[in-house]
N, C-alpha and C positions, 0 to 999 in steps of 0.2 A: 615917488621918485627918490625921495630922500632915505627911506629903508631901503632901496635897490642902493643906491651909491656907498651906504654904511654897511648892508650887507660884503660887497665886491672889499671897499678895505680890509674890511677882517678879514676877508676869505684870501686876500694880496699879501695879507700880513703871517698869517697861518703858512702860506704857501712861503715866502721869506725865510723862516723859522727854519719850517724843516729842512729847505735848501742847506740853513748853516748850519744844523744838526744832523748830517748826513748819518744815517746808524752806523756806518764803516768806518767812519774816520777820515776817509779819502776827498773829501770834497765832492766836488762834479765828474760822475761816471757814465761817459757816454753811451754806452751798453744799456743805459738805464731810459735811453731819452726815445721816445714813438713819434711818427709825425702818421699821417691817416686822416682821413673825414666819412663823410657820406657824401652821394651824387643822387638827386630826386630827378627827375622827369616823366610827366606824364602829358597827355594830346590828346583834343578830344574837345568834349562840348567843354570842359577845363583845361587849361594850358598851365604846368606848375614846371618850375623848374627851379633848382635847389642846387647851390654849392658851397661844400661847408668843410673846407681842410683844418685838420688840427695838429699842432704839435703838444706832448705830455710829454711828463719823466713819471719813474715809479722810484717811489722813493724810498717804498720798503714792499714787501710781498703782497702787502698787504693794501698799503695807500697809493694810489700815484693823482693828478693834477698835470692839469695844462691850461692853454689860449686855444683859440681859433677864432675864424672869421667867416664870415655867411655871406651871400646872395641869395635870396630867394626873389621868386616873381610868380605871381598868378593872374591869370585873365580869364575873363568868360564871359559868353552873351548869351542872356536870360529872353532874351525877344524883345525886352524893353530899354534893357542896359547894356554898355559895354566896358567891362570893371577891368579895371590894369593894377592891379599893384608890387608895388618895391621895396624889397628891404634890403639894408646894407646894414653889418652890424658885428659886434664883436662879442665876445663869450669868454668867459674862465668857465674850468667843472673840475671838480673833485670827485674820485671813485675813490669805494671802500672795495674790496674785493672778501668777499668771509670766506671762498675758496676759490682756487686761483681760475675757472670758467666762467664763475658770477660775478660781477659787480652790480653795485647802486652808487648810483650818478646825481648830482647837486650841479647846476650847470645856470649861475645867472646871465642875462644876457638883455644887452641893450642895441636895437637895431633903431635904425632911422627910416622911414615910411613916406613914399609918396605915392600917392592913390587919384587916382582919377574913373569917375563916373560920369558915362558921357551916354544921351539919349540916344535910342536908334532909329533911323525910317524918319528922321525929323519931328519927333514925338514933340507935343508941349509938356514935357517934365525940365525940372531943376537939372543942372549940370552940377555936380560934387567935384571938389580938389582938393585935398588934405595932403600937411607936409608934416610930419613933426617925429621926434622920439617917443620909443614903445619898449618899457621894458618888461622884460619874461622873467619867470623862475622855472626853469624847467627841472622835475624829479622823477624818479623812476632808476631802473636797473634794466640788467642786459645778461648776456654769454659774451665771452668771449673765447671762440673755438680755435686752439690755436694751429697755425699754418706750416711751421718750423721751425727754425734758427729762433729770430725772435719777433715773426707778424702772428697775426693773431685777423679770425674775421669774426667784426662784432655786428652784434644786432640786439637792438635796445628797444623797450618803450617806455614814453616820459609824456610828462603831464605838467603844463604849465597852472601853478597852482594860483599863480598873479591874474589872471583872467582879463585883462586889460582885453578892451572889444575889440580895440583897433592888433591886437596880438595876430600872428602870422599862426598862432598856436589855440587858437580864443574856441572853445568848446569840443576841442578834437585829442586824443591823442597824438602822440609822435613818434610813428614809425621808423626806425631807424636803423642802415644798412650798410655795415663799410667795413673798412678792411686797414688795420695798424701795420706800421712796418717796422720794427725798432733796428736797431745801430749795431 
């Protein structure tokens, strides 16, 4: 937990910097600023459902950073269990862009998790309840196919390299589908 929190400064601090080193001179250039996320949903013998809007800036052709914030939720009944769980959680990420369709994404992230495990059919098993923070590192790259003026639709895969069990991200990659809008 403490390498996530020292990572996130540096990364707050990095992002600081080049804010006040704008390569133009000009300061803050709203032309420069995206907001966009992904939307997950899926129903079935899994119930997932996913939302995750982001606001970046690109700060030069090459680099840009932002925030976002997430909801995620999963459920499903195994015939013995009935599993719910919650995350609520926030994110920085940094792309590198090497030409202006590809990036590779640095994206840490710390959500908060409530879970609940609950018998079905009145089984005699344990009841599970967990509350607690879960942090991620999520890595990986992407395209971004652009749309016009200045949206772009991306689509990424990332790989949470922290492997934490209770991760929303814990032995899976991370499929990733959305659509940036810039200013």
């Amino acid at each position: 937990m403490k390498k996530f929190f020292g990572l996130l400064m540096i990364t707050m601090g990095i992002l600081q910097c080049a804010v006040a080193q704008d390569s133009d001179g000009k300061g803050f250039d709203k032309s420069k600023l995206f907001v966009g996320g992904n939307l997950g949903l899926a129903f079935g013998t899994y119930t997932i459902v996913n939302i995750s809007p982001l606001v970046g800036y690109h700060f030069t052709n090459v680099l840009a950073a932002g925030v976002g914030v997430n909801y995620s939720y999963y459920g499903y009944d195994d015939g013995f269990y009935t599993s719910k769980q919650s995350y609520v959680g926030m994110s920085i990420f940094g792309r590198v862009y090497p030409i202006p369709q590809l990036f590779i994404q640095v994206q840490p992230e710390l959500n908060y998790m409530w879970a609940s495990q609950v018998p079905d059919n009145g089984q005699n098993l344990p009841e599970l309840k967990i509350n607690q923070f879960v942090p991620s590192l999520l890595m990986g790259g992407g395209a971004a196919i652009p749309t016009g003026a200045n949206g772009a639709i991306t689509i990424s895969v990332m790989y949470d390299v922290l492997q934490n069990i209770w991760s929303p991200y814990y032995h899976q990659a991370v499929y990733g589908f959305g659509y940036n809008i810039g200013f």
